[in-house]
C-alpha positions in Angstrom: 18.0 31.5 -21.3 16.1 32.7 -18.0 17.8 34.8 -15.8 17.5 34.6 -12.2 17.8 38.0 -10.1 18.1 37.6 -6.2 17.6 40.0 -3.2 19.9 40.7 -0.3 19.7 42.3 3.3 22.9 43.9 3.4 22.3 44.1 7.4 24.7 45.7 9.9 25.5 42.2 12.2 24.2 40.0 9.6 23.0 39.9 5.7 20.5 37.1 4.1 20.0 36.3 0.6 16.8 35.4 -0.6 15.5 34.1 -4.5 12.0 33.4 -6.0 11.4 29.9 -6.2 9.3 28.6 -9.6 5.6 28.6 -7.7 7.2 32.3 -7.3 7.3 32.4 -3.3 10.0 34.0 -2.0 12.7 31.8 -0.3 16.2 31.9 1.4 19.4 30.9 0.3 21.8 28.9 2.6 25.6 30.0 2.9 28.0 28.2 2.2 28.2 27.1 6.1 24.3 25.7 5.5 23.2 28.8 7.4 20.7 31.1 6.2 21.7 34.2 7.6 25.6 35.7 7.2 27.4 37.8 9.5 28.3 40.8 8.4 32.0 41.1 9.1 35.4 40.7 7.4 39.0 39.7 8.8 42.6 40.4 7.4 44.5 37.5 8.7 48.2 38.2 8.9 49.2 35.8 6.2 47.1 38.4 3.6 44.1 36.3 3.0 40.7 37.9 3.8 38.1 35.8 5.7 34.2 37.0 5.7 30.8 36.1 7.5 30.5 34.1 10.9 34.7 32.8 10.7 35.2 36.3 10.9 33.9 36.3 13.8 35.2 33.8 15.0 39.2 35.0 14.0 38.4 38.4 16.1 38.6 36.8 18.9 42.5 36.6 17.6 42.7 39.5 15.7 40.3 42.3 17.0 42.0 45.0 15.4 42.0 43.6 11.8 38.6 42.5 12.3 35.8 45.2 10.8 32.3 44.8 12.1 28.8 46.9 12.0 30.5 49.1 9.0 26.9 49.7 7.9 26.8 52.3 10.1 29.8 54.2 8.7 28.7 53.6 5.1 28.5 56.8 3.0 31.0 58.9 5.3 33.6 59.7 3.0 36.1 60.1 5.3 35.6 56.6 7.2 38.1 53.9 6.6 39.9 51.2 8.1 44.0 50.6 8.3 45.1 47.1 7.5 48.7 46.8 6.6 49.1 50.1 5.6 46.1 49.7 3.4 43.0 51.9 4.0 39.4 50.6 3.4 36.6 52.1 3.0 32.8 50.9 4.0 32.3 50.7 0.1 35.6 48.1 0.2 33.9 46.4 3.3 30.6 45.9 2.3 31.8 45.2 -1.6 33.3 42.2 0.4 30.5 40.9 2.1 28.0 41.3 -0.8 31.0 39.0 -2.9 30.6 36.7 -0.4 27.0 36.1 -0.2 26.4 36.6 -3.8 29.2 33.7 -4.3 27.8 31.1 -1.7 24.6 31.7 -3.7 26.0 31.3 -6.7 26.7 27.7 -5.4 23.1 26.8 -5.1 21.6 29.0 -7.8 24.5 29.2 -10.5 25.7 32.6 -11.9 23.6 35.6 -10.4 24.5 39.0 -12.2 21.8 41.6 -10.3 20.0 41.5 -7.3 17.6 44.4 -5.3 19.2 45.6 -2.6 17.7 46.8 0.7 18.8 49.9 3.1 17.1 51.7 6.2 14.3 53.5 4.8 16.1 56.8 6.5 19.3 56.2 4.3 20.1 60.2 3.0 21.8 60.5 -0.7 25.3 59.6 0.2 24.6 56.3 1.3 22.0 54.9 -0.8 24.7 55.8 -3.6 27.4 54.1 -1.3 25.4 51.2 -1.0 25.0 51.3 -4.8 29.0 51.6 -5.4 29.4 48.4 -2.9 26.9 45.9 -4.6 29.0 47.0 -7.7 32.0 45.8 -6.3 30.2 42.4 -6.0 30.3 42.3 -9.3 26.1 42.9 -9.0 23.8 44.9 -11.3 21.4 46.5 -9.2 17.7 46.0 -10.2 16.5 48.9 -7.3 17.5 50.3 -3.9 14.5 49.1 -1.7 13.6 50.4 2.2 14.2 47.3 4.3 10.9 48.1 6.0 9.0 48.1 2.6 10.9 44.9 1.5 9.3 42.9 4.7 5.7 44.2 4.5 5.9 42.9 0.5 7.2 39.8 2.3 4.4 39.9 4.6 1.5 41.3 2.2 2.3 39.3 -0.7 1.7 36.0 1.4 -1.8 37.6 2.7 -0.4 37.9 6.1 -1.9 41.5 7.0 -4.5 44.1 5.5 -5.3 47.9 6.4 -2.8 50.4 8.0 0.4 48.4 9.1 3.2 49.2 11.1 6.3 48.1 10.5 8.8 48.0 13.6 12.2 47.3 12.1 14.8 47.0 14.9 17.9 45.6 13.6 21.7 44.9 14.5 22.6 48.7 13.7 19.5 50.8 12.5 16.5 51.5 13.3 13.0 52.1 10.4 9.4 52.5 11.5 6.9 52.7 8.3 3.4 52.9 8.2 1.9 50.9 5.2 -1.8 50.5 3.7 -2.3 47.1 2.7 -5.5 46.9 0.6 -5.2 43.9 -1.4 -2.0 41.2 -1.6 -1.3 42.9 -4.9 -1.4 46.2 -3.5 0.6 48.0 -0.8 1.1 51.8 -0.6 4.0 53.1 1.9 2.4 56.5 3.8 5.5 57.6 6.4 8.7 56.5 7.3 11.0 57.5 9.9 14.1 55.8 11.3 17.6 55.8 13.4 20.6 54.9 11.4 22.5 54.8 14.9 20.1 53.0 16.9 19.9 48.8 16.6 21.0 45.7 19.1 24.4 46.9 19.3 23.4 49.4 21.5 21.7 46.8 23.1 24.9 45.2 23.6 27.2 47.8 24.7 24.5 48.4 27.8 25.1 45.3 28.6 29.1 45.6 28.2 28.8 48.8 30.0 26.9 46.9 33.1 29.6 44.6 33.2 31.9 46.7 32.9 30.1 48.6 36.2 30.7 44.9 38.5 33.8 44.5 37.5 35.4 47.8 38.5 33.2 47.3 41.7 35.2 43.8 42.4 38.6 44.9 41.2 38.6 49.0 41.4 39.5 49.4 37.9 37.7 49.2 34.3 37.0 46.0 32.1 36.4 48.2 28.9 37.7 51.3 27.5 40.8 50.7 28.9 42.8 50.4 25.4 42.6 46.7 25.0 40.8 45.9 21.3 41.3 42.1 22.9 39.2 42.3 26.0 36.9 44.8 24.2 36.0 42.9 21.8 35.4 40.1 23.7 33.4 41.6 25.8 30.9 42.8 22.9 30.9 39.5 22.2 29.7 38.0 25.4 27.2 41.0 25.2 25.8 39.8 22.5 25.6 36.2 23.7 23.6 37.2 27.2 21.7 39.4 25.0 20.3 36.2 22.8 20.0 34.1 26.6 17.6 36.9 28.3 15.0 36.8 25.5 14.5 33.2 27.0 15.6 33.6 30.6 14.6 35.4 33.2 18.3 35.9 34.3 22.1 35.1 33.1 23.9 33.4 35.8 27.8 33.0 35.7 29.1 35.5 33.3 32.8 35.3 33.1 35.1 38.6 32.9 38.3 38.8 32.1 40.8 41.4 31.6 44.5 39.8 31.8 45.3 37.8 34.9 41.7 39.3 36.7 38.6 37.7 36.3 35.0 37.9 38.1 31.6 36.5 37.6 28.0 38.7 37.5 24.6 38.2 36.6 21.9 39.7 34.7 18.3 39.8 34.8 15.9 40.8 32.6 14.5 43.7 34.5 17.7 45.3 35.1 18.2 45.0 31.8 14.7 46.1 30.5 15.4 49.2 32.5 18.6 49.7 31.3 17.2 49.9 27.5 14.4 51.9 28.3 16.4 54.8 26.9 17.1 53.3 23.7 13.1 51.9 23.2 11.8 55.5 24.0 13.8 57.0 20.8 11.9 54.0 19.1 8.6 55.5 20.6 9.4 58.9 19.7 9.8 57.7 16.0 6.6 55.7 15.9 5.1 58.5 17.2 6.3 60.7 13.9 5.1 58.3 11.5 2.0 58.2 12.6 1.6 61.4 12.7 2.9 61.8 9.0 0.4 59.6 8.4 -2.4 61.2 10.1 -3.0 58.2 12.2 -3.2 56.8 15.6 -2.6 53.8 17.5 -6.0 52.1 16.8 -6.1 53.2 13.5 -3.7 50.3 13.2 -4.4 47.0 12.2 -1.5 45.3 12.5 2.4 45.6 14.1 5.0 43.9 12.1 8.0 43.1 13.7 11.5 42.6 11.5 14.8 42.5 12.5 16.9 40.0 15.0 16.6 42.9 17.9 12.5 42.5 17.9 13.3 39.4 19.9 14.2 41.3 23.1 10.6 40.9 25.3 11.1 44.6 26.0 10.0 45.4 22.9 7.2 43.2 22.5 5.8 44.7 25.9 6.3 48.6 24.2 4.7 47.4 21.1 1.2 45.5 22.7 0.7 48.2 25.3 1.0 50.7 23.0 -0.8 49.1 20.2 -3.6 46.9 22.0 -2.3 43.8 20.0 0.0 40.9 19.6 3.0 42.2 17.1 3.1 39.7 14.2 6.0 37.2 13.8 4.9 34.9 11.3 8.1 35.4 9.1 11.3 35.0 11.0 12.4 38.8 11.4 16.1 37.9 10.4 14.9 36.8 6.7 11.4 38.7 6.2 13.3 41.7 4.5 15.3 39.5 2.3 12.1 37.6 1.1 10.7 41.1 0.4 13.7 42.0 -1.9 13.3 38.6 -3.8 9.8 39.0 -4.4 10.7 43.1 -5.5 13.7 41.7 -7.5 10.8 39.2 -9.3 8.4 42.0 -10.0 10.7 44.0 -12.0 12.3 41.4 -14.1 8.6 40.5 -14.6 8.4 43.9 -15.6 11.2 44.1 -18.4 9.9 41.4 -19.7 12.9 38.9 -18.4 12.9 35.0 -19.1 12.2 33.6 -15.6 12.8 30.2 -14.5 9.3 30.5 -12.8 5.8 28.9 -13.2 3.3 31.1 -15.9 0.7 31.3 -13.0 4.0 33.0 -10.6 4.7 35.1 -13.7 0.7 36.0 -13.3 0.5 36.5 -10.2 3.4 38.8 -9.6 2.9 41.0 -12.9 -0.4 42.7 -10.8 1.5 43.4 -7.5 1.2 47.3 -7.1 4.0 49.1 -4.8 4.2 52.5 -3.8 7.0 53.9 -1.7 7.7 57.8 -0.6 10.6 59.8 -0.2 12.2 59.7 3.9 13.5 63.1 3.7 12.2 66.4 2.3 14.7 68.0 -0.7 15.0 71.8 -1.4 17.4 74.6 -2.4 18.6 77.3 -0.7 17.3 81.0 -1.6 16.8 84.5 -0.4 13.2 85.2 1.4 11.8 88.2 3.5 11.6 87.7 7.1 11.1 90.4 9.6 11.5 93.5 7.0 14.7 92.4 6.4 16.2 89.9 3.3 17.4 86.1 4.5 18.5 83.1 3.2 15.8 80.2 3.5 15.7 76.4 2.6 12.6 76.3 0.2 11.7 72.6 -0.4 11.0 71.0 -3.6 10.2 67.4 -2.6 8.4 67.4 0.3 8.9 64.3 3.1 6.9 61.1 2.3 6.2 62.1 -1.3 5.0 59.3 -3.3 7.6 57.8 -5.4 9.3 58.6 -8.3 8.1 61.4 -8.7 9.3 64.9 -10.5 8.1 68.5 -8.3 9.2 71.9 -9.9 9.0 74.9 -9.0 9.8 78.5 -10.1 12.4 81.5 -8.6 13.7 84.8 -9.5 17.0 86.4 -9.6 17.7 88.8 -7.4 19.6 91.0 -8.2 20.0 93.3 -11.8 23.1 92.6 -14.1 23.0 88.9 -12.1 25.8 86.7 -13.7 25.3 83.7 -11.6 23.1 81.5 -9.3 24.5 79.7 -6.5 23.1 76.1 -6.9 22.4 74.2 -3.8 20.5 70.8 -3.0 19.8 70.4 0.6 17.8 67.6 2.5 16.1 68.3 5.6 12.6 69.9 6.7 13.7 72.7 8.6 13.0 76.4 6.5 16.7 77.4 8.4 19.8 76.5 6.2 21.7 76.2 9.3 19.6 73.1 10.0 20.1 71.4 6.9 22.2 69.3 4.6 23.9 70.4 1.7 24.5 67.4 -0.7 26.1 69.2 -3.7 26.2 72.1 -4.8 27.2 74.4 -8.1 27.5 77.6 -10.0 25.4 78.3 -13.2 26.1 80.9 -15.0 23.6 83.6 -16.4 23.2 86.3 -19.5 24.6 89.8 -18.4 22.4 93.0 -18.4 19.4 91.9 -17.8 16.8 93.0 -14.8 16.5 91.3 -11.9 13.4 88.8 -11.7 14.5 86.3 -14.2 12.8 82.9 -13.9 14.9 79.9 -12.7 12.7 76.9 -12.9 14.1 74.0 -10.9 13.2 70.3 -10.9 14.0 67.5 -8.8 13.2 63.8 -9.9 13.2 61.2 -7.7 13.6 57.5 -8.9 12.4 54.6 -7.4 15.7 53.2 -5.9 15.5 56.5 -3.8 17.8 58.2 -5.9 17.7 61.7 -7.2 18.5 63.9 -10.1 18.4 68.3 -10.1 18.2 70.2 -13.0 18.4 74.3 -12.5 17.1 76.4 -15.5 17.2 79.6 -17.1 13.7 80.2 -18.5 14.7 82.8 -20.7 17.8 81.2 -22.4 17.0 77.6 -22.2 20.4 77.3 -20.7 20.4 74.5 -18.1 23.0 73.0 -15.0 22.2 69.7 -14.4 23.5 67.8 -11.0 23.6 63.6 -10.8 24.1 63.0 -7.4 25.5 59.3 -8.8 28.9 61.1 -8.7 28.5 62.3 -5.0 31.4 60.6 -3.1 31.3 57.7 -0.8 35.0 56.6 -0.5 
């Protein structure tokens, strides 16, 4: 029996669903509504039935405060949640939901669909990678690999032939923001060099600019404010119209006749595109900014660049284009529709590892060929260390000595060797911290441990650690006594998420 594996774009204002068709091109899968991309939000209506996708949004219109949207953003913060009936949810319940409902409307078209690759900001830390993880397993989904959204749409892109050399991929979507630099050599080969990203920067921000402006004319016609004003109806209605003049300005020049409301008051404004384009300028700087980091993590500059890929719904705003040909000295590619190039991507992924296992694919001998020699290298977005004791200034501090450097090439395993520190020492305080800085204050700790040690012995004692990092971006630590052989092992799979 051949299995068939799918990829998904969990996104934060909409997810797609993709599958490799049996010449082996990647391809989308329609929703249940016939459309090819799913918004990403889930209503409680009052009579306890749950309603997911684009009638959600419709229903919030009615039900604001029972509606959840952009939880993507909250995923992997523990102590996030939503009320609903005296029910709390968390952004692992939330997303669980909207994974169920994709992979069910696929199931319609494809028939019963047990794992998938799943795609996440490439700047996604520990806690929500595993998060992300614990949602598609709510789905009822096996998980064939966490892969970086940014990756997924260059193998989209590469894989077709589409670009060659050092590529930059500009991913700008509803909710986060990813910038990777990529060396294309061959459609069967693609190496990842940098990657930085935003997980708080997307087109929602977009959006609440806009809200904000009309929030500005409409306490200038009626001396008080449209939003913020403790109304979930009128806010989230104005988000929505947002949205909607957000969408007309990547055609028009200027939004005429935009209609506020806020109980029995109402007025009408206008936007243009310029206002607007200055207005964001803010927002597409911090986008600047972190292009500017990946190339330098790459060692590169502008012109080194071959080609600009552009993914994500948000790319559409003409601002962007204009930042990404002046600064490049070339037309950004759009040859794949940026709402479905990273869900292609995690098809064609999801293809090359059941090709890999060995798996019974419903696919042609020539596909099974073709994608058995595609070569993909990713790297680790953050650096990982430990925490320790160092000399500084003739004096003893504590210092974050990394392990895994930033952009490492993945998986990979890096070790590397430490000393007790003080005689008759009975126990090492085991810590695992992300982050580049050398100061602990400027780092994260994700876990952390005791191991107990031997007593009498001399200070100086070898503690090797090791850190392996997998290729779904996941990691594992182990802390050892060289002497003893005794060792403390730490699977971040059991960090919390909800």
């Amino acid at each position: 029996m051949s299995h068939l594996a799918i990829g998904i774009d969990l996104g934060t204002t909409f997810s797609a669903v993709a599958t490799i068709n049996p010449a082996g091109r990647p391809e989308i899968v329609a929703n249940a509504d016939g459309d090819r991309i799913t918004a990403s939000a889930v209503t409680f209506l009052e009579n306890g039935s749950v309603v997911v996708g684009n009638q959600a949004v419709d229903a919030s219109t009615d039900a604001p405060d029972r509606t959840v949207r952009w939880v993507k953003r909250n995923i992997g913060q523990a102590d996030w949640n939503v009320v609903i009936d005296g029910r709390a949810y968390s952004a692992v319940d939330i997303s669980g939901m909207i994974l169920d409902r994709v992979r069910r409307d696929a199931e319609q078209v494809l028939g019963p669909i047990m794992s998938a690759v799943v795609t996440v900001p490439a700047y996604f830390d520990e806690f929500r990678r595993k998060a992300t993880m614990d949602a598609a397993s709510a789905a009822s989904l096996d998980v064939l690999r966490i892969i970086n959204e940014p990756t997924a749409a260059a193998l989209a892109y590469n894989t077709s032939g589409k670009i060659n050399g050092n590529v930059l991929v500009y991913d700008l979507g509803g909710g986060t923001f990813d910038v990777s630099v990529i060396r294309a050599d061959s459609p069967d080969s693609m190496t990842v060099i940098s990657s930085e990203g935003d997980h708080q920067l997307g087109g929602v921000d977009f959006d609440k600019v806009l809200a904000e402006m009309f929030n500005e004319s409409f306490i200038e016609q009626h001396g008080m404010p449209l939003i913020h004003s403790g109304n979930s109806s009128v806010d989230n209605a104005v988000m929505l119209e947002a949205e909607r003049v957000k969408r007309k300005l990547t055609q028009m020049s200027i939004v005429q006749n935009i209609t506020l409301r806020s109980g029995d008051l109402f007025s009408t404004t206008s936007v243009d595109r310029a206002t607007f384009n200055e207005r964001i300028r803010p927002l597409l700087i911090r986008t600047e900014m972190l292009i500017d980091d990946a190339l330098d993590h790459a060692s590169l500059r502008a012109r080194d660049i071959t080609a600009v890929v552009l993914v994500g719904g948000s790319t559409r705003v003409p601002a962007v284009h204009d930042l990404l040909r002046t600064k490049f000295g070339q037309e950004p590619l759009r040859h794949i529709n940026p709402d479905e190039a990273v869900a292609l991507g995690a098809a064609v992924q999801a293809g090359i590892i059941l090709q890999e296992r060995g798996v019974m694919m419903p696919v042609t001998e020539e596909a099974k060929m073709a994608l058995s020699k595609v070569s993909l290298t990713d790297v680790t977005n953050h650096s990982y260390g430990t925490i320790t004791m160092g000399h500084a200034h003739g004096r003893e501090t504590l210092r974050n000595s990394l392990i895994i450097p930033k952009n490492t090439p993945i998986p990979c395993t890096h070790s590397d060797t430490f000393f007790t520190i003080h005689d008759d020492q009975q126990v090492i305080h085991c810590t695992i911290t992300q982050g580049e800085d050398l100061d602990p204050e400027f780092v994260n700790v994700i876990t952390e441990g005791f191991m107990k040690l031997p007593a009498g012995r001399p200070r100086g004692c070898e503690i090797l650690i090791t850190y392996s990092y997998d290729a779904n971006g996941r990691m594992s630590c182990e802390f050892k006594d060289v002497l003893t052989g005794r060792i403390q092992c730490f699977n971040l799979d059991s960090l919390p998420t909800s």
